[in-house]
N, C-alpha and C positions, 0 to 999 in steps of 0.2 A: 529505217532500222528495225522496224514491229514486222519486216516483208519476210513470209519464208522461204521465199526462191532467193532474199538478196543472203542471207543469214546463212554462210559454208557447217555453220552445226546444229542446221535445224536438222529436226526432225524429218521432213520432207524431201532430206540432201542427203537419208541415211544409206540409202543402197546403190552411189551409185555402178551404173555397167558399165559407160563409158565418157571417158574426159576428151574434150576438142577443146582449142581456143578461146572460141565466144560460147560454145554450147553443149551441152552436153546429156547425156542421157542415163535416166532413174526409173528403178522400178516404182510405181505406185504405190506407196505402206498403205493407204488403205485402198484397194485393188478392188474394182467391179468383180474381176474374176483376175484367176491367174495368166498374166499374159500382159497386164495392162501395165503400161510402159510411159514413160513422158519423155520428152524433150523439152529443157528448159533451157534460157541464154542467161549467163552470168550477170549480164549487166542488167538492170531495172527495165527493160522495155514491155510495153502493153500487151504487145499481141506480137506475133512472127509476121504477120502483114506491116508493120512497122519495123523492120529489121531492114539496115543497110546493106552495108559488102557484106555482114554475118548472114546472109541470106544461100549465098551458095553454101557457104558448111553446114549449114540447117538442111539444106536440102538432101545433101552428102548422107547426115545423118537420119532424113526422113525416109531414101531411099534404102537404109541397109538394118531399121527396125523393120519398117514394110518386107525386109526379105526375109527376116530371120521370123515374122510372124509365120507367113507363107511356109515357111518350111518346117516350123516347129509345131503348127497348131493348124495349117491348113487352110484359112481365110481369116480376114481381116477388116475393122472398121480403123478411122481414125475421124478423131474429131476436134473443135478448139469454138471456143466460144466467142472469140476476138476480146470485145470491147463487152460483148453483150454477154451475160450471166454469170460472170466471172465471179468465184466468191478466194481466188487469191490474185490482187491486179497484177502480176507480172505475168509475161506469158508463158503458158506451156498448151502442148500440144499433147493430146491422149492419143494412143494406139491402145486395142485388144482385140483379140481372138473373139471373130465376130460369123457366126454363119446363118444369120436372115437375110431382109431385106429392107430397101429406104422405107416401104411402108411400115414395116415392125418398128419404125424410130418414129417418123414423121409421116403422121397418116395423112394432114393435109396438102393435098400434093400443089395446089395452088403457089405454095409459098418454098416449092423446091426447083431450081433450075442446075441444070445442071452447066460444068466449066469443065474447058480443056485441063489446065492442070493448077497445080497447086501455086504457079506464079501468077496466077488471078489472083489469089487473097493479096496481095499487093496491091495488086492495082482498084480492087474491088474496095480497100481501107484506103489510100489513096482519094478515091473519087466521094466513097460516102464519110470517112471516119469509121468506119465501124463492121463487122462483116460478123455472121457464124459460118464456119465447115464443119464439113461433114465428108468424109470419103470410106466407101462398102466395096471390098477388094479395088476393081480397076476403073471404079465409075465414083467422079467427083464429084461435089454437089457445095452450091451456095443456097443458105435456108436464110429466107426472110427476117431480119432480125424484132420487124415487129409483133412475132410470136416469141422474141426471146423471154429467157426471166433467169434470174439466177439460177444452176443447176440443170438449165435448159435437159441438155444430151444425158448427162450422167445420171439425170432420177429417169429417164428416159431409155437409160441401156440399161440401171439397174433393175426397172420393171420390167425389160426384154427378160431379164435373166432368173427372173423372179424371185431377186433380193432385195426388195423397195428398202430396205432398212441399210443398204449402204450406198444409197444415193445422196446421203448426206455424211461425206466424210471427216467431220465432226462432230457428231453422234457416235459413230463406228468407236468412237475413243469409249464412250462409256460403255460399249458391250465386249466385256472380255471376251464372250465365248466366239464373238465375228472376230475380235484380233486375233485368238489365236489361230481362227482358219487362213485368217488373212496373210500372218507371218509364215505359213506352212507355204501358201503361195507365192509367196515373196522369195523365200529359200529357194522354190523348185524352182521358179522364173530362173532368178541369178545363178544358180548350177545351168541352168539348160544353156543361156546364154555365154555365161564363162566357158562351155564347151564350144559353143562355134565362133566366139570373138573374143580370146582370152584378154585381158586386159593387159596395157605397155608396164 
């Protein structure tokens, strides 16, 4: 009940873009940058590598923010933390408008291998329990989760972006003058996208 992915009037469920069956997709209120997107599944599950038959509509919908990124903003990261750094246990998966490189995220390159596609995190939660991803336009990647820690990617992309202060999206509540940049982002996102995927 306290979950805000399980909770239809949290906070975290306010904008969203678009509604599917098992899953669906929300702009971020508190947003790395503008651009940053989630996909979350209705039902309580951990991670998208723990996802059933909801696994093909996830993907449906992984492959058509990946596009709308690509053509809105030019390049793309997406990330998920699985099991490991999660600071809300249901799953969601992060997209934003990304133009570095794996080393601007994760400099030890020891603990990055890279995977054909995104139906490894299955099989990769499957084998261990537990996995992080990461994927920088059209190149995958599984990061060793022994480097994980809560926050992992996002104090990670928010230091890319040189906003350390909204890597903690519970913090970002007590700084008025980051939400109101934040909601300015959220607006542009949700117009740009109601332009190329109008809602049913």
């Amino acid at each position: 009940m306290d979950c805000v992915h399980c909770n239809i009037d949290s906070f975290a469920l306010s904008v969203p873009l678009s509604k599917g069956k098992k899953l669906s997709v929300y702009a971020d209120i508190h947003p790395l940058k503008e651009g940053h997107i989630l996909i979350i599944p209705k039902d309580h599950i951990s991670c998208m590598g723990a996802l059933g038959e909801e696994f093909e509509e996830f993907k449906l919908l992984y492959e058509n923010v990946i596009k709308f990124l690509k053509e809105e903003y030019g390049s793309f990261a997406v990330f998920e933390h699985g099991v490991t750094g999660q600071t809300v246990f249901h799953a969601h998966m992060h997209f934003l408008p990304f133009k570095g490189k794996i080393e601007d995220i994760v400099k030890e390159k020891e603990h990055v291998k890279m995977i054909d596609s995104i139906d490894q995190i299955k099989k990769i939660y499957q084998k261990n329990g537990k996995y992080m991803f990461l994927q920088i336009n059209n190149n995958l990647f599984s990061v060793d989760t022994k480097i994980g820690k809560p926050k992992f990617f996002r104090d990670l992309f928010a230091l890319y972006y040189g906003s350390e202060e909204r890597g903690n999206w519970k913090g970002m509540d007590r700084n008025e003058k980051i939400m109101e940049e934040a909601a300015k982002e959220v607006n542009s996102l949700k117009e740009k996208w109601l332009q190329r995927n109008p809602m049913e």
